[in-house]
C-alpha positions as CSV (number, residue, x, y, z in Angstrom):
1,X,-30.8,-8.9,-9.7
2,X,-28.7,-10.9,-6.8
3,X,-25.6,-11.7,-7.9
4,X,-25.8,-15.6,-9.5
5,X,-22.1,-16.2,-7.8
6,X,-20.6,-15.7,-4.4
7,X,-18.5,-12.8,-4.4
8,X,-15.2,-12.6,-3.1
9,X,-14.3,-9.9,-0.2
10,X,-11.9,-8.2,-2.6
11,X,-14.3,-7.6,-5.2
12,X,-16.1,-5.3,-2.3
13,X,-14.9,-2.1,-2.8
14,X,-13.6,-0.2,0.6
15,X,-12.1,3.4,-0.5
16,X,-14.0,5.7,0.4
17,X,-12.3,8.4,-1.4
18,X,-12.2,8.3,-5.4
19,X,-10.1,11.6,-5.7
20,X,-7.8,8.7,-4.0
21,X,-8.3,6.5,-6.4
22,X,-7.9,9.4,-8.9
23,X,-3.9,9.6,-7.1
24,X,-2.9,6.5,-7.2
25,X,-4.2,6.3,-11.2
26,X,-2.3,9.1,-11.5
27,X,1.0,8.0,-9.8
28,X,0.6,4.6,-12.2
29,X,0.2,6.6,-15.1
30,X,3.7,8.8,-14.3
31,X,5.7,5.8,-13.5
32,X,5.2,4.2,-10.3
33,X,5.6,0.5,-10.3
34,X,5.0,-0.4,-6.8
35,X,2.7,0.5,-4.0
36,X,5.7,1.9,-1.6
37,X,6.5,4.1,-4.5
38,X,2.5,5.0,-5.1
39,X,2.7,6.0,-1.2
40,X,5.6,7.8,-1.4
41,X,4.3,9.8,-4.4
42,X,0.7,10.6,-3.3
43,X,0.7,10.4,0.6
44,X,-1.8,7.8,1.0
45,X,-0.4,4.9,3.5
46,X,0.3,1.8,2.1
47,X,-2.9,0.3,3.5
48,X,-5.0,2.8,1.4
49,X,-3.4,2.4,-1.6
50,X,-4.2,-1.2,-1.8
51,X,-7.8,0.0,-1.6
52,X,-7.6,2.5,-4.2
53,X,-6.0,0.2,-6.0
54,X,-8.5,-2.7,-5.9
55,X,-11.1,0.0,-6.1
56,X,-9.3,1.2,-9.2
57,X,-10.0,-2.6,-11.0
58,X,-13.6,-2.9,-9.8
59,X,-13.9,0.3,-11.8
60,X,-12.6,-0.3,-14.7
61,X,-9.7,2.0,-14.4
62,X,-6.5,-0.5,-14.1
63,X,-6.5,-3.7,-16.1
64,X,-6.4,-6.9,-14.2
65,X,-2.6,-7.0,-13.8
66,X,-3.3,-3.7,-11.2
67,X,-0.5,-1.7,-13.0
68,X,-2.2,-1.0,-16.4
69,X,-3.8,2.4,-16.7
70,X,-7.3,1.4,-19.1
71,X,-8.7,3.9,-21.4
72,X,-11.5,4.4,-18.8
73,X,-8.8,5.1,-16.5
74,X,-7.0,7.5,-19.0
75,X,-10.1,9.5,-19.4
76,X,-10.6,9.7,-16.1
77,X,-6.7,11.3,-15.9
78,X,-8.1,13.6,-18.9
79,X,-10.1,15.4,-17.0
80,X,-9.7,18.2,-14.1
81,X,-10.1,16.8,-10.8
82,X,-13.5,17.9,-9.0
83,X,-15.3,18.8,-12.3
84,X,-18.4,18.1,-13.3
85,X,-17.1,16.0,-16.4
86,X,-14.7,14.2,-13.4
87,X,-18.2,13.0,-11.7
88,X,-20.0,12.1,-15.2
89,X,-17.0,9.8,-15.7
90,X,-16.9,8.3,-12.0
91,X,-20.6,8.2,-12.2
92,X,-20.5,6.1,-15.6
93,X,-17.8,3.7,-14.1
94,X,-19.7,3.0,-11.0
95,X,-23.2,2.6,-13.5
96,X,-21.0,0.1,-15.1
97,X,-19.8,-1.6,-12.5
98,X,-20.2,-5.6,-12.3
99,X,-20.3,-5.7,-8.6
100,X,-22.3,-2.5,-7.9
101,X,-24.9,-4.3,-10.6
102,X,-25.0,-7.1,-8.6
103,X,-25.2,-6.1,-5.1
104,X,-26.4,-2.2,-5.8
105,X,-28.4,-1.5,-8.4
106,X,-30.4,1.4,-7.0
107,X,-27.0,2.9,-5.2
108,X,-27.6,5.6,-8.0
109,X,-30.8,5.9,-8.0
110,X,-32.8,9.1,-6.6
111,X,-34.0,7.5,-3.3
112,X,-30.2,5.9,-1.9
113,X,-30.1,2.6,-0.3
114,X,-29.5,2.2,2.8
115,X,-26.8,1.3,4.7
116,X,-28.5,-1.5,6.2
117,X,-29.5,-2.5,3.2
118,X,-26.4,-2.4,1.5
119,X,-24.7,-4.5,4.4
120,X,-27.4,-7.1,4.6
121,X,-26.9,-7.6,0.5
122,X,-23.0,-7.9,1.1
123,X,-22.9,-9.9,3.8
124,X,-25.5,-12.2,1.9
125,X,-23.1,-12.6,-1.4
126,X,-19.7,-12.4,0.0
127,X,-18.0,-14.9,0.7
128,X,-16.0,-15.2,4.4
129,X,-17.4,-11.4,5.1
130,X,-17.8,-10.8,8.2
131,X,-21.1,-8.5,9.0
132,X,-19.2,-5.3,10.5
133,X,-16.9,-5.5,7.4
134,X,-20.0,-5.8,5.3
135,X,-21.5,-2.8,6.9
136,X,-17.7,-1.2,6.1
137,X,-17.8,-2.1,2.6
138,X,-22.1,-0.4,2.6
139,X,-20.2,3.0,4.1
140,X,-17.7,3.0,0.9
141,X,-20.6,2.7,-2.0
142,X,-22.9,5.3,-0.5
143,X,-19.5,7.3,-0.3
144,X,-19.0,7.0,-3.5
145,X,-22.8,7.7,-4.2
146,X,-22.1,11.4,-2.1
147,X,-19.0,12.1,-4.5
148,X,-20.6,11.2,-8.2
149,X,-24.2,12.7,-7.5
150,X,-24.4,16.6,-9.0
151,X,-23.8,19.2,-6.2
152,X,-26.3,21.4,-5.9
153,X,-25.8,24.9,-5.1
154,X,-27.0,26.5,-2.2
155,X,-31.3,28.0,-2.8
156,X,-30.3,31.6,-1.3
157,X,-26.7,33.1,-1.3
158,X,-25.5,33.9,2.0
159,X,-25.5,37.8,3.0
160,X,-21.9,39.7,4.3
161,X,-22.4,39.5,8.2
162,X,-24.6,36.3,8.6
């Protein structure tokens, strides 16, 4: 279902990384007020933080204001980093999702969209986005795709010499 509104570019998600997003949550929740401090803290430049942190929103994981950790977002904290209950969460919040409804519903699904794809629906539905960025934007959701999916161990060990 195409979105029945233009979106705006910062409704476009563009981390890449959610164990980033998963830092700067985690830097909120122990204090940190502003993004210098969120830098300082987690390591991630100024630039990136302002990603994760709009990321963050999208998700559900920081109320509007951008400083108040949600319940979503305190689960999320609740959980160790990398797990498998980490992903089901993550997974959830992207299934939920307002933009990733509108713009990528199959993004979960077990045949991924392309990257063309993707773009071509941003680009369409976003207002003042330029294609390349739109193509950006495509490159964060099927990151996020790779990072939520179950990992799937490898079909035959690997033997001591090979």
């Amino acid at each position: 279902m195409p979105p029945t509104r233009l979106l705006r570019s910062a409704e476009i998600p563009q981390a890449d990384s959610l164990a980033n997003v998963r830092r700067v949550l985690e830097a909120l929740s122990g204090g940190a007020t502003a993004n210098e401090q969120i830098s300082e803290q987690t390591g991630i430049s100024l630039r990136h933080v302002g990603y994760a942190l709009a990321a963050a929103r999208v998700l559900g994981f920081l109320g509007e204001d951008g400083a108040a950790v949600t319940p979503a977002g305190r689960a999320l904290l609740g959980v160790p980093p990398g797990s498998p209950d980490e992903r089901a969460l993550l997974r959830r919040a992207i299934a939920a999702c307002l933009v990733v409804k509108e713009i990528a519903p199959d993004l979960l699904e077990p045949a991924a969209p392309t990257r063309e794809a993707l773009a071509r629906r941003i680009y369409r539905f976003t207002a003042g986005l330029g294609k390349e960025t739109a193509r950006r934007r495509a490159q964060t959701l099927l990151a996020w795709r790779t990072q939520v999916l179950e990992q799937q161990l490898p079909l035959f060990a690997k033997r001591p010499g090979r």
